[in-house]
PDB file of N, CA, C and O in Angstrom, chain B, residues numbered from 101:
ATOM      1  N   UNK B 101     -39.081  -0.135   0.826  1.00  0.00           N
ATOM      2  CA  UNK B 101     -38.011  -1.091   0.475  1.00  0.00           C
ATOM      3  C   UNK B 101     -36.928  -0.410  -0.373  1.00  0.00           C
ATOM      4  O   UNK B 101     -37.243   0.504  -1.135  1.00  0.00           O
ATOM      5  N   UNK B 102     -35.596  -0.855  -0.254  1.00  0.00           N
ATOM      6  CA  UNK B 102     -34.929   0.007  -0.797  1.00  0.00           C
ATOM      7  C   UNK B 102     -34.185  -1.282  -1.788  1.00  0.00           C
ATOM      8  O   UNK B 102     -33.759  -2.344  -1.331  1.00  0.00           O
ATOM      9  N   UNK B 103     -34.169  -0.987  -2.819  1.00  0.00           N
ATOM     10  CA  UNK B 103     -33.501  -1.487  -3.942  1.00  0.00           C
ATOM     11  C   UNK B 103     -32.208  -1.876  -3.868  1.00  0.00           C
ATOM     12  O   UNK B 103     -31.365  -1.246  -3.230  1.00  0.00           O
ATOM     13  N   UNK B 104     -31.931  -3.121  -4.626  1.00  0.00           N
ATOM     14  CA  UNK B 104     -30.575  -3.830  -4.631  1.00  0.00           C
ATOM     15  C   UNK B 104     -29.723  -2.770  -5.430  1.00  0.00           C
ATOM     16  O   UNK B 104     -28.687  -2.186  -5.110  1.00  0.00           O
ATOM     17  N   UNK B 105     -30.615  -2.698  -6.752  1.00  0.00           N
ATOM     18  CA  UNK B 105     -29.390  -1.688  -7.120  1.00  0.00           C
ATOM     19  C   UNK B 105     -28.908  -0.146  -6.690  1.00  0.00           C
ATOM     20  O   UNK B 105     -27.805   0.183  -7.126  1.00  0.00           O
ATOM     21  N   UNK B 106     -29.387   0.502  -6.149  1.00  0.00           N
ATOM     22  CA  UNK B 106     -29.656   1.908  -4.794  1.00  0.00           C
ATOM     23  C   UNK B 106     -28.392   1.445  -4.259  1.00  0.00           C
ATOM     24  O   UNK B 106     -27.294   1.935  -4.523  1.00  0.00           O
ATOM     25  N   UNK B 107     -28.625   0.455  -3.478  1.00  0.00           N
ATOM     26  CA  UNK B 107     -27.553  -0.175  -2.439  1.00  0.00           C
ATOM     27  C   UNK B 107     -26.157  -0.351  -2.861  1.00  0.00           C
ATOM     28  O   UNK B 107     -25.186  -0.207  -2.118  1.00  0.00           O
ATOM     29  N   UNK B 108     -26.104  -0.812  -4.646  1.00  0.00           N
ATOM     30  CA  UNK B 108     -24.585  -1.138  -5.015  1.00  0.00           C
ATOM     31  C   UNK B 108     -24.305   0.185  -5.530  1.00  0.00           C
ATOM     32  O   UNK B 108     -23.113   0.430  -5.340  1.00  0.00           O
ATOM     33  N   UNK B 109     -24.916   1.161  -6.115  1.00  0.00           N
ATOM     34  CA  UNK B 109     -24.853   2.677  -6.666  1.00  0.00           C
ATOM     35  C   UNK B 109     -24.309   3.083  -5.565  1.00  0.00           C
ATOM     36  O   UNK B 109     -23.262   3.718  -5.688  1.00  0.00           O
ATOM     37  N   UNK B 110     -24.824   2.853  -4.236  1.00  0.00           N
ATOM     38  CA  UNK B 110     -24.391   3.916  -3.033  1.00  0.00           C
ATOM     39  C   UNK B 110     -23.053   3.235  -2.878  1.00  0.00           C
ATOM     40  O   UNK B 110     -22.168   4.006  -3.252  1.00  0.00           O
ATOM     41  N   UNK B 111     -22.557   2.028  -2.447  1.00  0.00           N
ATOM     42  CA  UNK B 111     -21.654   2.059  -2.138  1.00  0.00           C
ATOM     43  C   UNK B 111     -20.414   2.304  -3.199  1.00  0.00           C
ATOM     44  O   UNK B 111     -19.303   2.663  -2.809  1.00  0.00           O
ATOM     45  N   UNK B 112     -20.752   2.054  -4.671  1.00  0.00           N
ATOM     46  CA  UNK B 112     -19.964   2.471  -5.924  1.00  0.00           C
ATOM     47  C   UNK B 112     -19.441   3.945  -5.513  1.00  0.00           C
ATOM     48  O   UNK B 112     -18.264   4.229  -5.292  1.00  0.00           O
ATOM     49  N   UNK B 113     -20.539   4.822  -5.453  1.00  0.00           N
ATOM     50  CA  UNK B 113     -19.863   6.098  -4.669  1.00  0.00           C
ATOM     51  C   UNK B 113     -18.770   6.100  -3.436  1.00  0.00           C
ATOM     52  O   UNK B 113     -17.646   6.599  -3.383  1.00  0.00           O
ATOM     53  N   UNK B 114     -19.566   5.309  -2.410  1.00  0.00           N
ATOM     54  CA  UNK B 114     -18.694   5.637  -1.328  1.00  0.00           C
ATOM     55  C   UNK B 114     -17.112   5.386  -1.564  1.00  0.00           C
ATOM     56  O   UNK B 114     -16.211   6.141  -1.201  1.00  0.00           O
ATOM     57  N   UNK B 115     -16.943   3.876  -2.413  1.00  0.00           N
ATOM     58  CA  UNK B 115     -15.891   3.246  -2.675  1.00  0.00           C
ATOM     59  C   UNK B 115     -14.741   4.966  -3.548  1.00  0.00           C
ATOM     60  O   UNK B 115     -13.585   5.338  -3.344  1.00  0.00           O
ATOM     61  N   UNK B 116     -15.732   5.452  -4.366  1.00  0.00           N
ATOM     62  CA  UNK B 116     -15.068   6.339  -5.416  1.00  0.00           C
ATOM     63  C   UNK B 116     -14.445   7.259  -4.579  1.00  0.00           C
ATOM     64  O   UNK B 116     -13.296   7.676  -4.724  1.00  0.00           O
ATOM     65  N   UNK B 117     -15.361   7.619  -3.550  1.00  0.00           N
ATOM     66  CA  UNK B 117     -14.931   8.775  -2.564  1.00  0.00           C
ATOM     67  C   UNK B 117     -13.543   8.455  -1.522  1.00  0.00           C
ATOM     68  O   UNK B 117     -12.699   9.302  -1.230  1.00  0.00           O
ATOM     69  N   UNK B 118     -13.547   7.139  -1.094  1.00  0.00           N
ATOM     70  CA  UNK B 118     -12.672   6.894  -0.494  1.00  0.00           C
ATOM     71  C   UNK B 118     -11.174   6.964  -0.602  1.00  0.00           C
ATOM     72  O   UNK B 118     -10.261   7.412   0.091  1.00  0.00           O
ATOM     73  N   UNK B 119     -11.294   6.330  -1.768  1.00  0.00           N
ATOM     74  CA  UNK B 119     -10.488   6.498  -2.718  1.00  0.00           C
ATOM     75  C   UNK B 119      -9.909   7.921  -2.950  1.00  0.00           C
ATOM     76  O   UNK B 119      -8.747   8.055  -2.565  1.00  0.00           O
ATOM     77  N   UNK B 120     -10.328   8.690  -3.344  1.00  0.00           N
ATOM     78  CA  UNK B 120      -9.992  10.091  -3.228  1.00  0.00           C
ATOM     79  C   UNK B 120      -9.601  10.462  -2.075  1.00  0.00           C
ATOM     80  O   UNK B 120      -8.497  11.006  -2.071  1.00  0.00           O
ATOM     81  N   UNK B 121     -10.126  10.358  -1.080  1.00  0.00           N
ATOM     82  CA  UNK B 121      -9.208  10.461   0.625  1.00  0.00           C
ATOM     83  C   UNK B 121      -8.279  10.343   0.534  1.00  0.00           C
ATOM     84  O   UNK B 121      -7.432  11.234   0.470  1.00  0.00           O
ATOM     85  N   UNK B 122      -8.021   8.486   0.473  1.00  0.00           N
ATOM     86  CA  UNK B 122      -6.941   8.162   0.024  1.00  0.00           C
ATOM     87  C   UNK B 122      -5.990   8.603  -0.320  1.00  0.00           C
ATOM     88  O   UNK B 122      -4.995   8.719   0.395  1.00  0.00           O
ATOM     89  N   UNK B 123      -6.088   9.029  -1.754  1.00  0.00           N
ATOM     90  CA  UNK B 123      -5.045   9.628  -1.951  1.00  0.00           C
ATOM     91  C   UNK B 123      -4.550  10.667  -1.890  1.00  0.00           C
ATOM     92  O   UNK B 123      -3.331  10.837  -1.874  1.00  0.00           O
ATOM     93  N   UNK B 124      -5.648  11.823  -1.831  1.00  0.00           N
ATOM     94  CA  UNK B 124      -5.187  13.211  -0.777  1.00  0.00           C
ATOM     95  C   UNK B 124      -4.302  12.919  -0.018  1.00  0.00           C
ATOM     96  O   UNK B 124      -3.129  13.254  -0.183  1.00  0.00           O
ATOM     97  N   UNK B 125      -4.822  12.109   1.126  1.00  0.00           N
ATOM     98  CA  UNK B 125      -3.572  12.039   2.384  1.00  0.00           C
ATOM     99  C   UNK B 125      -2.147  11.582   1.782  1.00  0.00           C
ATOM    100  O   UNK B 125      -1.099  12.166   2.056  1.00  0.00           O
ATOM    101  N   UNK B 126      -2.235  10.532   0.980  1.00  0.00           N
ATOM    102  CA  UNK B 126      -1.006   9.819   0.458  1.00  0.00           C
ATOM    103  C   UNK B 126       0.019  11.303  -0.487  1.00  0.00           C
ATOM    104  O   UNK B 126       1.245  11.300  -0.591  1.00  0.00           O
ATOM    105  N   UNK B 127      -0.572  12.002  -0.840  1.00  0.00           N
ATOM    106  CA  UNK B 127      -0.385  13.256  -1.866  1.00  0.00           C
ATOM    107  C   UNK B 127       0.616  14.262  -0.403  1.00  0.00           C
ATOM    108  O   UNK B 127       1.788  14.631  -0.333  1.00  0.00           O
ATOM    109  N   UNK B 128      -0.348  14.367   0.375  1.00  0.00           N
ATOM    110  CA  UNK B 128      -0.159  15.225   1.540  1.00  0.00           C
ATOM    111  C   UNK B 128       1.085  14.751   2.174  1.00  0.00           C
ATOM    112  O   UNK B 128       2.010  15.541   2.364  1.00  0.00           O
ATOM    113  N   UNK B 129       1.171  13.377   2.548  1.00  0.00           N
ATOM    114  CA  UNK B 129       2.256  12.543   3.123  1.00  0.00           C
ATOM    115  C   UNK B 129       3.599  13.020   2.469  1.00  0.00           C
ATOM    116  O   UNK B 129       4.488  13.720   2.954  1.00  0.00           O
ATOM    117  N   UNK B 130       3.464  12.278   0.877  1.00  0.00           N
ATOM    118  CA  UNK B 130       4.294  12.533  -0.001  1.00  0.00           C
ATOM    119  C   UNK B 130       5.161  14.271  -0.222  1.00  0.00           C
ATOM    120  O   UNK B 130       6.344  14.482  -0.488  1.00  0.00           O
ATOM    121  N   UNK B 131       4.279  15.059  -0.040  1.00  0.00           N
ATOM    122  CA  UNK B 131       4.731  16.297  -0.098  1.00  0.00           C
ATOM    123  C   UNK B 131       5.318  16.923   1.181  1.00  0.00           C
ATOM    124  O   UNK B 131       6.256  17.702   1.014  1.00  0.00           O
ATOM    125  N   UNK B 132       4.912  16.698   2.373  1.00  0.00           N
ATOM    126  CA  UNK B 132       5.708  16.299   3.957  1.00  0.00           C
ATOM    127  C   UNK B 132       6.880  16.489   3.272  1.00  0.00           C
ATOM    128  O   UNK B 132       7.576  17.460   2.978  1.00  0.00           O
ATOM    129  N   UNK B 133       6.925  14.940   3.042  1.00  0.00           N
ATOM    130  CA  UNK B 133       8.652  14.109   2.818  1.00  0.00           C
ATOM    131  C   UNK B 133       8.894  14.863   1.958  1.00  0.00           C
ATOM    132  O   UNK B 133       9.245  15.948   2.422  1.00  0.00           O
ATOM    133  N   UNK B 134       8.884  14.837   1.112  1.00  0.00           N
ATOM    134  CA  UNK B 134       9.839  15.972  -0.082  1.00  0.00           C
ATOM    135  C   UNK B 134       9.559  17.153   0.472  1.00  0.00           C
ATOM    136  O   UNK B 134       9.525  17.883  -0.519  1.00  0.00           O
ATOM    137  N   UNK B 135       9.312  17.895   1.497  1.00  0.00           N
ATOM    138  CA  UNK B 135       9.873  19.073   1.627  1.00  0.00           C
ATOM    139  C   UNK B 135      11.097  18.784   2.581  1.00  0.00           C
ATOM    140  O   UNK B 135      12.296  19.016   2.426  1.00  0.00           O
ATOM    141  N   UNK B 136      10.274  18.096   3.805  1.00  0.00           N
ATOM    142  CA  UNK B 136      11.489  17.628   4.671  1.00  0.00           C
ATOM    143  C   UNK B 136      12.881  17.595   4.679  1.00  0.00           C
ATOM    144  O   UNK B 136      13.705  17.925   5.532  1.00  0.00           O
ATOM    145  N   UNK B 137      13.052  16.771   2.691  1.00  0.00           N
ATOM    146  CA  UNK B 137      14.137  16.217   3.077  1.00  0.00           C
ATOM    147  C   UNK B 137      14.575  17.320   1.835  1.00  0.00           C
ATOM    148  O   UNK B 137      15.765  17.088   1.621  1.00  0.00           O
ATOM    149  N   UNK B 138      14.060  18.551   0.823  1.00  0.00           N
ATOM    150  CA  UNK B 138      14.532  19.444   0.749  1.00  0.00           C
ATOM    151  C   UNK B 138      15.345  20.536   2.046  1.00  0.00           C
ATOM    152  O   UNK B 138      16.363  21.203   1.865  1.00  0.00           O
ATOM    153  N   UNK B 139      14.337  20.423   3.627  1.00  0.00           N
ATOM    154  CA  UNK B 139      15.029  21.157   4.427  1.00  0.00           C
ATOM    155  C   UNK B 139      16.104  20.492   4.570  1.00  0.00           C
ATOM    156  O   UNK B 139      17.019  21.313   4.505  1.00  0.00           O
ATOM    157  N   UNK B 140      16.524  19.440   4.732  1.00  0.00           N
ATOM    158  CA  UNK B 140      17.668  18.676   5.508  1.00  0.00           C
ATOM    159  C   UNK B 140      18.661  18.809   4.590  1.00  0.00           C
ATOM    160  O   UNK B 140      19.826  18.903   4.978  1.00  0.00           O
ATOM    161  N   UNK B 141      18.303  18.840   3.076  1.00  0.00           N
ATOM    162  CA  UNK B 141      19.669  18.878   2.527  1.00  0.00           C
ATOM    163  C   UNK B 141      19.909  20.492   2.002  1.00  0.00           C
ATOM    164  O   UNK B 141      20.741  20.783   1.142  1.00  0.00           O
ATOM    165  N   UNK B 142      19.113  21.381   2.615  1.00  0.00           N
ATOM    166  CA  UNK B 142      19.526  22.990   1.775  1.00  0.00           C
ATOM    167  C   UNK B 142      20.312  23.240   3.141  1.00  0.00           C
ATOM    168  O   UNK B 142      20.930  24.290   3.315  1.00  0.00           O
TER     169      UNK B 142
END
């Protein structure tokens, strides 16, 4: 049997991790565009 609290610990992680994805990509996105639009205006 696996424990109620196991179950909210695991997903507390997953949630933490996602999160971090998150915002990698959003970081990654963000830095795209600001180079981008450094090329367009040099």
């Amino acid at each position: 049997m696996v424990k109620k609290e196991d179950l909210e610990n695991n997903s507390k992680k997953r949630n933490r991790k996602n999160l971090m994805v998150a915002g990698l990509v959003i970081f990654i996105i963000i830095g795209i565009y600001i180079i981008s639009i450094v090329r367009m205006g040099a």
